[in-house]
C-alpha positions, 0 to 999 in steps of 0.5 A: 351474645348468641344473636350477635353469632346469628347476625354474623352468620347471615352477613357471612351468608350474604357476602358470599352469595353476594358474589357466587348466588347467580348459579343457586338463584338460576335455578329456581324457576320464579325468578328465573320466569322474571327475568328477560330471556334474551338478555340476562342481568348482570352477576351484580344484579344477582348478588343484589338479589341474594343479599336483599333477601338475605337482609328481608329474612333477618327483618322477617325474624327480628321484626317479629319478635321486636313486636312480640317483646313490646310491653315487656317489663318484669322477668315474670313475664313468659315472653321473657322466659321462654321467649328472650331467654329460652326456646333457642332450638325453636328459634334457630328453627325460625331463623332457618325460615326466616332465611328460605323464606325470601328466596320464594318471593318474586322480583318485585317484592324483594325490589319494594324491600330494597326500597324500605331498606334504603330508609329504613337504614339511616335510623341504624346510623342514627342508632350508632351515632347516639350510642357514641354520643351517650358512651362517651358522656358516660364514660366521662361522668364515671372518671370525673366522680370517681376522680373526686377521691382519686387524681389518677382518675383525672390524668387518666381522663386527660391523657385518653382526651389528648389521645382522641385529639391526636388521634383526630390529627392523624387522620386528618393527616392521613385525609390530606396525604392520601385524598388531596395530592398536591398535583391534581386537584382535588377539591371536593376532598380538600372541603370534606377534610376541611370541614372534618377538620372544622367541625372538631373545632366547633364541638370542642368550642361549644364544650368552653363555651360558658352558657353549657353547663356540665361539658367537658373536653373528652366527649368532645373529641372523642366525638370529633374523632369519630367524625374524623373517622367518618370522612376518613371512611367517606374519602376510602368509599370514594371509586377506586378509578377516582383520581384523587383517591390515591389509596384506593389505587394501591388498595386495587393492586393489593392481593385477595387477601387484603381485600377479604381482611378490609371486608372481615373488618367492615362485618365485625364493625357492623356486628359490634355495632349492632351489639353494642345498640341492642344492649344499650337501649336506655341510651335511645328511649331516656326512662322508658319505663319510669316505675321499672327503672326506679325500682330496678336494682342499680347495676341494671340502670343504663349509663345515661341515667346514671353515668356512676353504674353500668347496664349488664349485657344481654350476655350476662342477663342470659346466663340467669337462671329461669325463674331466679328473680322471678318478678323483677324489672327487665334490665333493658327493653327487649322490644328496642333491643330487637328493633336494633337488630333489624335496623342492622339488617337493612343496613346489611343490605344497602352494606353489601350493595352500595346503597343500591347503586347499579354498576356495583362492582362484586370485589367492592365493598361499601364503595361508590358515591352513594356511600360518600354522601350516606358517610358525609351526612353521618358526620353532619348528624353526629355532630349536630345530636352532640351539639344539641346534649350541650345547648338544650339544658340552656335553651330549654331550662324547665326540661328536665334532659336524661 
C-alpha cells in the first residue's frame, strides 16, 4: 500500500508541473542554455519536460529495486527483510533522488526517455488487460465450485453475467447518443462502436462454442464490457473540436472543477491499475517459481493456479513481522511486482502528454488521436489474449495452460 501512496504522490507532482513547471524549469541554467533564445518553446513543452522527468525518476526507483529483488524466493532472504519489507526511511530518501535527479539531465537525454516510454507503455496496458482476463476467470471458477453446495452462489454468478451484458448495452447506448449524431456524419465513430459491439458477440460465441472447454458466459462479458469501456473511453479521447464528439463539447464548457474531478479519476484508475498488477503477479508468469509454489501455504497461491484461494495483498504480507516465518516461500514475485510499477511510470508519462503528441493542450488530459488509436488496439489485444485462454487447450492439447 505504501508504494501505491508514493506512485500517487508522483502523478500529483507531474500533473502539476505538468501545467505551471515553465517558471521552476526556466530557472535552472541547463536547460535554459538548450533552449533558442530567439523563440522560446511552448507552456506545453515545458510540462512535457517536467512530467518526462517526473516519470524517469520513478523508472530510475522502481527499475532498480526491480533488478535488486530478481531471485528472491524465500523470506530468509535479507533483500526481502530488509529491503521489500523494511528500510522505509531509506527508501523515502531514495525516491527523493530519484525525483531531483532527472531535473540535472540535458534535453536530449529526457527526449531518448520519452522515446522508451512511448514502447515501453503499451506492456502497462498489456499488464492491465491480462489482469482482467485472469480476475474474472478467477472470479468465476471461485462462484462456480462454491455453487457445487450452494445455488445462491450460481444465481449470484448469472445475475453479475447479466449485469455485465447490460452494462455492455449501455455503453454502446451511450457510444451511439454521444459520438454518432444522426445529422453529421460520423463514420469512424459508427465503425469503433460497431466493432465494440461485434467483438462482445464474438467472445460470448467462442464461450458456447462446443470445441472450448471449460468456459463459461461471465468471463465473457465482463471481458466485453471492459471493452466497451474501452471505445467508450477511445470516442471520449477524441479533440474536443471534433464534430462528432458531442460530449466533449459540452465537457469544454463544463466548470474547473468538472475538469480536475475527470483528471482525479483518470489518476486513481492509473494507481489502481498499477496495485492491482504489482500484487497479481502470478497472473503474468504462470508457476514462476515451481518448488516455492508447491510448497507455499495455500492462501499465498495466485487465483490463476488455484481459482478456489486468493493470493494476500502486498499490504498484508507487509504487516509481517520480520523475522516470522523466517524461511518461508515469498507470496509473490517482488522483482515483477516492481517492474509493474515502472511500466506504470512510463505509462504516466505518455498519460499526461498525449502519447507524446505536440499541440498537446494543458487543460487536456489523455485527449487527442494518438490516445484513440492506443485505446482501439487495447481493445483488439484484449480480446485476442481472452480468445487465446479459450482455444489454446484445444489447439494445443498436450500443454498443460495454468
Amino acid at each position: 500500500m505504501a508504494w501505491s501512496f508514493v506512485f500517487t504522490i508522483s502523478m500529483i507532482m507531474a500533473w502539476v508541473l505538468r501545467d505551471f513547471a515553465k517558471p521552476l524549469l526556466m530557472k535552472i541554467p541547463w536547460i535554459v542554455r538548450s533552449l533558442n533564445k530567439g523563440a522560446l518553446p511552448s507552456d506545453e513543452w515545458f510540462g512535457a519536460q517536467a512530467v518526462y522527468r517526473i516519470s524517469m525518476g520513478n523508472l530510475i526507483l522502481f527499475g532498480s529495486l526491480a533488478l535488486v529483488m530478481v531471485g528472491v524466493r524465500r523470506t530468509s532472504d535479507r533483500r526481502d527483510r530488509y529491503l521489500h519489507h523494511g528500510s522505509w526511511l531509506i527508501k523515502a530518501g531514495l525516491w527523493i533522488v530519484c525525483m531531483v535527479f532527472p531535473f540535472f539531465l540535458p534535453n536530449g537525454a529526457v527526449n531518448a526517455y520519452a522515446w522508451v516510454a512511448r514502447f515501453g507503455s503499451p506492456l502497462f496496458l498489456l499488464v492491465q488487460m491480462i489482469i482482467v482476463v485472469d480476475m474474472t476467470q478467477a472470479w468465476n471458477d471461485d462462484w462456480v465450485e462454491k455453487g457445487d453446495e450452494d445455488d445462491r452462489w450460481l444465481y449470484g454468478l448469472l445475475a453479475v453475467t447479466l449485469g455485465a451484458l447490460a452494462g455492455c448495452g449501455a455503453l454502446v447506448g451511450l457510444c451511439f447518443h454521444w459520438f454518432a449524431p444522426s445529422d453529421i456524419d460520423c463514420s469512424f465513430n459508427l465503425t469503433i462502436i460497431s466493432l465494440s459491439l461485434v467483438l462482445v458477440v464474438v467472445l460470448c460465441l467462442t464461450s458456447f462454442h462446443p470445441a472450448v472447454e471449460h468456459a463459461s458466459l461471465f468471463p465473457a462479458s465482463a471481458v466485453g464490457l471492459y471493452i466497451c469501456y474501452l471505445g467508450y473511453s477511445a470516442l471520449m479521447s477524441e479533440p474536443r473540436d471534433y464534430a462528432c464528439n458531442l460530449l466533449g463539447k459540452r465537457l469544454s464548457t463544463a466548470s474547473g472543477f468538472a475538469l480536475a474531478a475527470g483528471m482525479a479519476v483518470t489518476l486513481v484508475s492509473v494507481v489502481y491499475s498499477a496495485f492491482r498488477a504489482g500484487s497479481n503477479t502470478h497472473s503474468l508468469s504462470g508457476a514462476w517459481d515451481a518448488d516455492a509454489e508447491a510448497s507455499a501455504p495455500p492462501e499465498a497461491r495466485a487465483p490463476l493456479l488455484d481459482a478456489g484461494e486468493r493470493a494476500p495483498e502486498p499490504s498484508e504480507m507487509a504487516r509481517r513481522e520480520p523475522g516470522a516465518d523466517a524461511d518461508e516461500p515469498v507470496p509473490y514475485c517482488y522483482a515483477q511486482f516492481y517492474t509493474v510499477f515502472a511500466l506504470a511510470s512510463m505509462y504516466l508519462a505518455m498519460l499526461m502528454t498525449g502519447w507524446g503528441a505536440t499541440g498537446q493542450e494543458l487543460d487536456r488530459l489523455d485527449v487527442g488521436w494518438v490516445s484513440v488509436w492506443v485505446k482501439i488496439a487495447t481493445q483488439w489485444v484484449a480480446a485476442a489474449i481472452y480468445c487465446w485462454t479459450l482455444v489454446a487447450p484445444t489447439l494445443f492439447p498436450d500443454r498443460v495452460f495454468a
